[in-house]
C-alpha positions as CSV (number, residue, x, y, z in Angstrom):
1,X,28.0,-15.0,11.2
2,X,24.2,-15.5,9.9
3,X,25.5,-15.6,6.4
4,X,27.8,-17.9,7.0
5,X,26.1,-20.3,9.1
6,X,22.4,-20.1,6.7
7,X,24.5,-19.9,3.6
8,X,22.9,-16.5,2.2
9,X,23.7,-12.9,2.2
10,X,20.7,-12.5,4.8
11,X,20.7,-10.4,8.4
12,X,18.2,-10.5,10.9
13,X,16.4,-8.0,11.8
14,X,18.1,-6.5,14.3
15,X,15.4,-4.6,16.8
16,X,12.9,-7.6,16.1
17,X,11.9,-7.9,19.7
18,X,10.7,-3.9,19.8
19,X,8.8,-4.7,16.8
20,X,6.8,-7.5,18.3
21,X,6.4,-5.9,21.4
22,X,5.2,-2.9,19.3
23,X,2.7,-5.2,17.2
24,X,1.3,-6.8,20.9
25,X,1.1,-3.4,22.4
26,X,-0.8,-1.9,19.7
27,X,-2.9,-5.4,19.0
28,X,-2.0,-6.2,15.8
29,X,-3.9,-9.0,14.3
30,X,-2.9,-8.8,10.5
31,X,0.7,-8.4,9.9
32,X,2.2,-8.0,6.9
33,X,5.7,-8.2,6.2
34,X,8.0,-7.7,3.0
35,X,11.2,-9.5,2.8
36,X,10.8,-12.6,4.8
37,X,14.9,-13.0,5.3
38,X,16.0,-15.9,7.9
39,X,12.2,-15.7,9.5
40,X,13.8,-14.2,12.8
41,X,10.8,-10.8,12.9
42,X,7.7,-13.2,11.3
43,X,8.9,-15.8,14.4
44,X,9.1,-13.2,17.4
45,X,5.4,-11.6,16.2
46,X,3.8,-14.8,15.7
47,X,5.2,-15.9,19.6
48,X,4.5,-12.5,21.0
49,X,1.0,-12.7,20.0
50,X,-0.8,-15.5,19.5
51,X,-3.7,-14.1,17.5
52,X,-1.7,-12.4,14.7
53,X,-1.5,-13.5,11.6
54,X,1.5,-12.9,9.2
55,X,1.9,-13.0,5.5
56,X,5.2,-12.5,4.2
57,X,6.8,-11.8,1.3
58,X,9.9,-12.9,0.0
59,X,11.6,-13.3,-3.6
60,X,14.1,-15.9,-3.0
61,X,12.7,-19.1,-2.9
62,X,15.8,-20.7,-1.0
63,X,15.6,-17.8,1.6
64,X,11.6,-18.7,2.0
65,X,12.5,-22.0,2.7
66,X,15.1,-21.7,4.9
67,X,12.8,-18.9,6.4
68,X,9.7,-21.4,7.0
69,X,12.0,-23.8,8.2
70,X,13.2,-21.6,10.8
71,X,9.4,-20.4,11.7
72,X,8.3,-24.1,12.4
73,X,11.8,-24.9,14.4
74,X,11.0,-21.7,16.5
75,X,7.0,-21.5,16.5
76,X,6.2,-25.1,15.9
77,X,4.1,-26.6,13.1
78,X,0.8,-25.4,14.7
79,X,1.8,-22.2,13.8
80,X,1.0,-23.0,9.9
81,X,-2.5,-21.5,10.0
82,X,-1.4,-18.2,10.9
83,X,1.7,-18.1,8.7
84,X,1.3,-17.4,5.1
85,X,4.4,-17.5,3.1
86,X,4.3,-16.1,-0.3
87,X,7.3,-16.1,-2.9
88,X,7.1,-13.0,-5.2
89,X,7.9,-9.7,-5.9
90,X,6.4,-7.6,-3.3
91,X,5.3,-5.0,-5.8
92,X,3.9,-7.4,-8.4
93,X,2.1,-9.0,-5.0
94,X,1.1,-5.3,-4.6
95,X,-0.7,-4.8,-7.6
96,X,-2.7,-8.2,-8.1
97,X,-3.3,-7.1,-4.3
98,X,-4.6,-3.6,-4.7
99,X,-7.0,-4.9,-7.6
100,X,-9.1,-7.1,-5.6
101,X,-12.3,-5.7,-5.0
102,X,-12.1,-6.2,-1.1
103,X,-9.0,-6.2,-0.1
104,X,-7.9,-6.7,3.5
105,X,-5.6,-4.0,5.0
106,X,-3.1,-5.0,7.3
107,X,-2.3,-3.8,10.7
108,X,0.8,-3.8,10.5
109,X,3.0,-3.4,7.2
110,X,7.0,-4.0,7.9
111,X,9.1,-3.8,4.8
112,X,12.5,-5.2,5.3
113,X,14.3,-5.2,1.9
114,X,16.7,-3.8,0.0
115,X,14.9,-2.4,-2.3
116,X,14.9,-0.6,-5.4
117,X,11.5,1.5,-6.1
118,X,11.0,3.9,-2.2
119,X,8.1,5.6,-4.1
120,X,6.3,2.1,-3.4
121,X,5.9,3.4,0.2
122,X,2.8,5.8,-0.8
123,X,1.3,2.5,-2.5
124,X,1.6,0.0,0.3
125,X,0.0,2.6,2.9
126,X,-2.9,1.8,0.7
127,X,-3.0,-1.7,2.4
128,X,-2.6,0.0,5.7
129,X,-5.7,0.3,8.3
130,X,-6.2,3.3,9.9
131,X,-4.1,3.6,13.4
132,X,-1.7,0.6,11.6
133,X,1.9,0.4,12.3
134,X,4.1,1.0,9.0
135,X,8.2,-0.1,9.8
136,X,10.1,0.5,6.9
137,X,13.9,-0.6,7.7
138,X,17.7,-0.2,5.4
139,X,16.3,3.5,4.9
140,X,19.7,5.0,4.9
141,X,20.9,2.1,2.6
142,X,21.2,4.3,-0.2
143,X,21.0,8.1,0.9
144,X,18.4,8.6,-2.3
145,X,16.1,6.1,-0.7
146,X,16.6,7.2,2.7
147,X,15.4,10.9,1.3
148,X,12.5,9.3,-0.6
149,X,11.8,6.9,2.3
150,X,12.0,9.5,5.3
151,X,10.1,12.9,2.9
152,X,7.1,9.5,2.1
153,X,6.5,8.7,5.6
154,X,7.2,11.8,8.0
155,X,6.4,14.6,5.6
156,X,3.5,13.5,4.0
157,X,1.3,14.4,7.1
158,X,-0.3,10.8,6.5
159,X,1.6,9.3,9.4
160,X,2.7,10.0,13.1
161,X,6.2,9.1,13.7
162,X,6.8,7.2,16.7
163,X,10.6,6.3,16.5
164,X,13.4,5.8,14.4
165,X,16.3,2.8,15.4
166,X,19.3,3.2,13.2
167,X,18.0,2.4,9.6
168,X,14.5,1.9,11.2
169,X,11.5,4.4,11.4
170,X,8.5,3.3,12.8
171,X,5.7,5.7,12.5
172,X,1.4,4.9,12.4
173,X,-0.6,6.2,9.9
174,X,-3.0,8.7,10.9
175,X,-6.3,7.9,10.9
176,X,-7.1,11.8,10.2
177,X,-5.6,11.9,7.6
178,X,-6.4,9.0,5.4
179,X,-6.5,8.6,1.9
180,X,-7.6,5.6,0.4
């Protein structure tokens, strides 16, 4: 149905309202999120709380636009300053972002992609703050990235796990044991 009616092999998020209510309860201000899709998660975390900010990444340029379109329809236009759209890579975004001097770490990093390089995970915990949320969803996509995805995040002893929905872990990095 959402493929058909926005015209590109793109699914919503499907537990979108547990991950804004997850974002509100824990107060997150600076959200990240990687693969941008129809909008649908961006939209639900910018109306579930009113002080976040969200930068999302997305490679498609036709799925970003249909993707701010939808943001605007469902946030309005006022929420522009608190919605940053970016079209690129997420890793080559990584590493021009890692090399600033002062980066800002995000309180909440959601990756929603399919994609092709799991051993990224370790990297983007680097943009992480301590006590930050880190979703990573389509983990059992491919049962090699599930492996790499699931060993990364709840074997490492960097993060707590606080649930998994279907292809969906959710887990917080520990603040204990933080690694920059």
């Amino acid at each position: 149905m959402y493929q058909i009616f926005n015209k590109m092999g793109v699914f919503p998020f499907e537990h979108y309202n547990y991950l804004a209510e997850l974002a509100h309860e824990r107060g997150c201000k600076n959200i990240l999120e990687i693969g941008t899709g129809l909008g649908i998660s961006s939209s639900a975390m910018l109306m579930m709380n009113p002080d976040a900010k969200v930068t999302t990444l997305e490679k498609h340029v036709d799925i970003l636009k249909k993707a701010k379109k939808n943001i605007f329809n469902i946030c309005g236009e006022g929420v522009s300053e608190r919605a940053t759209f970016i079209n690129e890579r997420y890793f080559d975004w990584l590493d021009t972002y890692l090399a600033q001097e002062d980066f800002k770490k995000f309180d909440l990093v959601f990756l929603d992609a399919y994609v092709s390089r799991y051993n990224e995970v370790e990297r983007l915990g680097k943009v992480l703050a301590d006590g930050g949320l880190f979703v990573v969803s389509n983990i059992r996509t491919d049962m090699t990235k599930s492996i790499m995805a699931k060993e990364d995040l709840l074997y490492s002893g960097k993060y707590e796990f606080i649930k998994m929905l279907d292809d969906t872990v959710f887990v917080s990095k520990n603040i204990s044991k933080n690694e920059n």
